[in-house]
N, C-alpha and C positions, 0 to 999 in steps of 0.2 A: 667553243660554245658561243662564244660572243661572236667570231663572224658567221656562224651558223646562222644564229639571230636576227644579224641582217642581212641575210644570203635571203631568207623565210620571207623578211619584209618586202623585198625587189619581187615578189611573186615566179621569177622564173630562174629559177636558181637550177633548173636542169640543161642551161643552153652548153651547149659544147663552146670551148676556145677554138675558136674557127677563127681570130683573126679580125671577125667584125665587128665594129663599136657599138657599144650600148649604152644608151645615155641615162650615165645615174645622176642624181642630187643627190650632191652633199651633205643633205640632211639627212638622207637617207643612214648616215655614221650615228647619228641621236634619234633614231625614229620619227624624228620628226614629220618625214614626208606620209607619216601613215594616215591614210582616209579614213573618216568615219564612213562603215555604209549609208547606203543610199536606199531609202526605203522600197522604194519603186524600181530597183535594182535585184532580180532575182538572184542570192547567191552571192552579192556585196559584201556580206559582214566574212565572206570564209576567210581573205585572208586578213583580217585581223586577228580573225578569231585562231589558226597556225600562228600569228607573231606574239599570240598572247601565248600560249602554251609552248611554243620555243624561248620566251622571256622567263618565263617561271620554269621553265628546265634546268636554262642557267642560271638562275638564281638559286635554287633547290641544288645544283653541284657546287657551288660557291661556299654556299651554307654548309653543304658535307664535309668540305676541307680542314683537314685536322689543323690545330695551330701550336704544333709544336715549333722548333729551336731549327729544323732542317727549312720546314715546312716556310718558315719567316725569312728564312736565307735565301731560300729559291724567288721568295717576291719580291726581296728586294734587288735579289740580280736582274729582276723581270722589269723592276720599274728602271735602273740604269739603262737598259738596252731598249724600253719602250722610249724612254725620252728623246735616247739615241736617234732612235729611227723617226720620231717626231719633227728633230730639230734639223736631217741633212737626209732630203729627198734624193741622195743616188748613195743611199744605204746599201750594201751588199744585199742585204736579209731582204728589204723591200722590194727590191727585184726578183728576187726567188719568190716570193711571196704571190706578186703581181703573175706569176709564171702558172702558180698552182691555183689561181682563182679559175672557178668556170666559166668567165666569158672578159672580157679585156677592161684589166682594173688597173689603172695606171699607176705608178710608184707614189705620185705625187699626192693621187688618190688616200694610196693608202697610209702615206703618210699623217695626213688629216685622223685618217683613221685609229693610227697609235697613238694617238693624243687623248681619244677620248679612251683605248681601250687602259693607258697611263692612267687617266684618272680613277676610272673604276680599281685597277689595282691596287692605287693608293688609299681606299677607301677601304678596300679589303685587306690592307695591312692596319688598317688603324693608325695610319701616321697621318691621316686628316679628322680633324673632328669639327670642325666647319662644311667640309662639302658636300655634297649628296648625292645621290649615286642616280644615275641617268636612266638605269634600268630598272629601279624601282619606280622612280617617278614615270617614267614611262608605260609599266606595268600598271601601275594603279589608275594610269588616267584610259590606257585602253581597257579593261576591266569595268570603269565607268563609264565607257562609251559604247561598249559590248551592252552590259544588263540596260542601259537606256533606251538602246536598239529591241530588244528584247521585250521591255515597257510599251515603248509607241507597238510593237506588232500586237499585243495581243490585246493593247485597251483601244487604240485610238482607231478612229475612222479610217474609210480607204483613203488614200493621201489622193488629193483635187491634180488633176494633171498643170502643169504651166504653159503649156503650148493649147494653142488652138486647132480640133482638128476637125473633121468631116464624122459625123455618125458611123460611116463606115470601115474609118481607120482607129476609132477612138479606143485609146490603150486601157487594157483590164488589169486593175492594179491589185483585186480582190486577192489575191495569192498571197499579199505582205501582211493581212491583216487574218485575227481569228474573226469569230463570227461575235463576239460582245458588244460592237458597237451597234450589233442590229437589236441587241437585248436592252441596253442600258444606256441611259445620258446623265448628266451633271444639270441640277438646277438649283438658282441660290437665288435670296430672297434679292430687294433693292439696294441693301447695303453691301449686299455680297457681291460685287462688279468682279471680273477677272476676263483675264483674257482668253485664260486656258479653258475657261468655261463656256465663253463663244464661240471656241475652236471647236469646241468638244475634244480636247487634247488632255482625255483621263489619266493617259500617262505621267502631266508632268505633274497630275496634283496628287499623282500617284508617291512618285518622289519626292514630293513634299511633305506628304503624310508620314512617309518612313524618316526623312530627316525630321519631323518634333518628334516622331514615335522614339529615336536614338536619344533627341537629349531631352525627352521624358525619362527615361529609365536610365541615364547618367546621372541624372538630379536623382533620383529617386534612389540610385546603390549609393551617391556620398551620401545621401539621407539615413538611410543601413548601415555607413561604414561610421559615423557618427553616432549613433544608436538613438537618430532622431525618430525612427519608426519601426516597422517589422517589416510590408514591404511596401505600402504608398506612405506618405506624408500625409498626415491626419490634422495638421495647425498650421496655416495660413495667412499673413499678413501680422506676423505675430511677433514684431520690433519693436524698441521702448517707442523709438520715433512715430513708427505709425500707431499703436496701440493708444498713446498720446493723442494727438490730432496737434489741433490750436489751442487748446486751454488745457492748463495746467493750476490746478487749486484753485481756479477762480480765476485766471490772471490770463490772457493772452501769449502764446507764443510765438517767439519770430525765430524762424528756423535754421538753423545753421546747417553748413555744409556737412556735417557728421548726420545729422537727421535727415537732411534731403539724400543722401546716398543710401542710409537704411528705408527711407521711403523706398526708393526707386528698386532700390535688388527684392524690397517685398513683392513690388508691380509684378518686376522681370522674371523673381521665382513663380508667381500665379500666372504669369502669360504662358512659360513653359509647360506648367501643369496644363490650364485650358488647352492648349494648342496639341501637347501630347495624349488627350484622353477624348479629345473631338476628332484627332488621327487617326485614334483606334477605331472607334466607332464608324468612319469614313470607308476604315480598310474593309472592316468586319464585313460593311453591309455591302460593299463592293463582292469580295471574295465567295458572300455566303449567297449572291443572287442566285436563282437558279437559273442553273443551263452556262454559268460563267467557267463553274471548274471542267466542265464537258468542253467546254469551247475552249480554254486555255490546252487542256490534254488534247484534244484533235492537231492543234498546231504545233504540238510536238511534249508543252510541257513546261516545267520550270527547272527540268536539268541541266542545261547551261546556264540558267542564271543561277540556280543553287551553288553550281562547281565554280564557277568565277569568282561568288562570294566566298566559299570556301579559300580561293587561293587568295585573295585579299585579306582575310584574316590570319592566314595560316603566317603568312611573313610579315605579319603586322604593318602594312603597308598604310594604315591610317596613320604611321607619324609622320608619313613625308606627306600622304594628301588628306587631310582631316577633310574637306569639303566632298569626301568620298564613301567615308569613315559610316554614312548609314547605308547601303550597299550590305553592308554584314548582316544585316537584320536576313537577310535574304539568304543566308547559307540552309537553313532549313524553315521553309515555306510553312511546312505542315504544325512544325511546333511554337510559330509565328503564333497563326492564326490559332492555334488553340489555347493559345497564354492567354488571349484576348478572347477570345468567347467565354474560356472558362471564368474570366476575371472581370467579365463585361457589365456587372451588377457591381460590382463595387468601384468602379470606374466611373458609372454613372453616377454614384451616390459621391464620389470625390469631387466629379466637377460642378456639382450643384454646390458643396459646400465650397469648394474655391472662389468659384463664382460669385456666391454671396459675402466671402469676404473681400473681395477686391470690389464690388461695387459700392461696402461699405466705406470704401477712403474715397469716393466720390463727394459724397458727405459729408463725411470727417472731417474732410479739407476744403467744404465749402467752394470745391471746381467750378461750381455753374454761380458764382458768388459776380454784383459787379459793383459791391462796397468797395469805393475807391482806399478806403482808409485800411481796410483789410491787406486790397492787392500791393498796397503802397511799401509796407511792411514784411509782405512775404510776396514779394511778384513771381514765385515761383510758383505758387500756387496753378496761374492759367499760364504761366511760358513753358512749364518744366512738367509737374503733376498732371496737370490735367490732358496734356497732349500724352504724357505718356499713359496713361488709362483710355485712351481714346484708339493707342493703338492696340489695345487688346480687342479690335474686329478683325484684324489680321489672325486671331487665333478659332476663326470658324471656318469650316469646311463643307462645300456645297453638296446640296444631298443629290441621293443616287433616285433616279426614277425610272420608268419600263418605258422605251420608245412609246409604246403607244398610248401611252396616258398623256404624251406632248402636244 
């Protein structure tokens, strides 16, 4: 299975041993050499899109293997004779090996190759608990680079060519993209600058949206698993520290490091909130435009990116890549977006209230203060608090408009 895998990745793994060389990378042994598609590439994403689903084959037979007493004894005769053949490139076994490949895989080659396929065994004996296994992380970043591809086709503009050509030769890219970019742009106010939004690159703020929308409702199940709510958080900025401010009985307070950290995770829990309930609403009005779900269904749909989330969640591949970990939101599209519309009034009634409690520690703490005796005392106030409430305009999202209102 595992040289299957990278038999799938070389793209031509049906050539006959005829004899004639074929020039691999090495990296090719860790998937390394595998290409992200190419937007403007009819037909780019296929083989990754084979080396994902030959990874999670072998991953999913990996998984089936019983782990009894016999079962433990075979891996580790497997690790002996993989090191074996790792450590002394005119191996018997290597040469045989090299013999049965389909097209001329040098001993030397493959010895590179037993090193990695070592490791992976070792992993799947359990006799490392540091290392990490090459084909998960491998799997979860192409899975992350599948649904991204997936993302830019169906939000983002036709991609601008980079060559210069003649009118008559000029390349028609329209085939990479659905028709939404002709329906729908991003526009954000003065303080709303972004890049993705000059691009018109809906896609990445597409992804963005789904990563606050994940650790919104991370924050929000330890919220449930704590029985601080039922299922949003209803109390906000609600620490002695910040509930406190500066004065206490009458008396001025200078802040100590235990108060400045209940400050800050008050901010950091409201920034999450804001940021995950401005995402939804982002998603909502994206998804709910009309003529977007006709245009995403004509381009084929959201079954390959549904089934890719699926297999990112199914082998819980978020411990090895958590920066991938919102991708699962994505395993069913439809019951996504109906948590959020069904829940879209009480969403909006949470970030008005969050809102108003985090703009209360503005206040509180006197941020826009420029009493020297004040900041002299708690210079934390404008070095630390008040920059950190400042970046709560990273937690707005540019609204959706009709091309032709631009």
């Amino acid at each position: 299975a595992l040289v299957n895998s990278e038999l799938v990745s070389l793209a031509d793994s049906s050539i006959k041993n005829d004899g004639k060389r074929k020039k691999l990378h090495f990296s090719s042994v860790d998937f390394s050499s595998m290409i992200t598609p190419v937007d403007t590439e009819e037909g780019s994403e296929t083989l990754l899109e084979r080396c994902i689903l030959s990874l999670y084959s072998t991953l999913k037979e990996i998984s089936c293997l019983p782990q009894d007493e016999v079962i433990q004894k075979i891996f580790n005769q497997m690790l002996i004779l993989l090191q074996e053949m790792g450590n002394d490139h005119q191996h018997p076994y290597l040469r045989q090996c090299s013999q049965a490949m389909p097209f001329h895989w040098p001993s030397k080659r493959l010895s590179v190759a037993t090193k990695f396929y070592h490791n992976e065994f070792r992993i799947l004996c359990r006799s490392s608990t540091v290392a990490q296994s090459q084909l998960r992380l491998r799997l979860g970043d192409f899975i992350g680079r599948a649904i991204r591809f997936y993302l830019r086709r169906f939000f983002n503009p036709v991609p601008v060519s980079l060559h210069t050509y003649s009118d008559a030769v000029q390349p028609d890219y329209s085939h990479s993209r659905s028709r939404i970019h002709e329906l729908i742009e991003m526009a954000g106010d003065d303080e709303l600058r972004d890049s993705a939004i000059a691009d018109g690159s809906i896609s990445s703020v597409v992804s963005l949206a789904l990563l606050r929308i994940d650790e919104f409702f991370d924050f929000c199940e330890t919220a449930r698993s704590l029985e601080l709510c039922d299922k949003y958080p209803t109390q906000f900025c609600n620490r002695p520290a910040s509930k406190r401010g500066l004065e206490s009985r009458g008396s001025r307070v200078i802040l100590n490091d235990d108060d400045l950290a209940e400050i800050l995770l008050d901010i950091t829990e409201g920034h999450i909130v804001l940021a995950g309930v401005r995402a939804c609403k982002f998603l909502h009005s994206i998804i709910n435009w009309p003529g977007v779900k006709q245009a995403i269904g004509d381009i084929g749909g959201w079954g390959e990116v549904e089934c890719y989330a699926k297999m990112f969640l199914e082998l819980k591949l978020a411990n090895e890549l958590p920066d991938e970990k919102h991708f699962q939101l994505l395993s069913n599209v439809e019951d996504l977006t109906k948590t959020i519309a069904d829940d879209l009034d009480d969403l909006k009634s949470l970030e008005e209230d969050c809102d108003k409690s985090v703009r209360k520690l503005w206040k509180r703490f006197r941020c826009g203060t420029r009493n020297k005796q004040l900041l002299k005392i708690n210079p934390c106030i404008k070095n630390v608090i008040a920059e950190q409430l400042k970046a709560g305009r990273d937690t707005y999202f540019p609204s959706i408009v009709s091309c032709s209102d631009s």
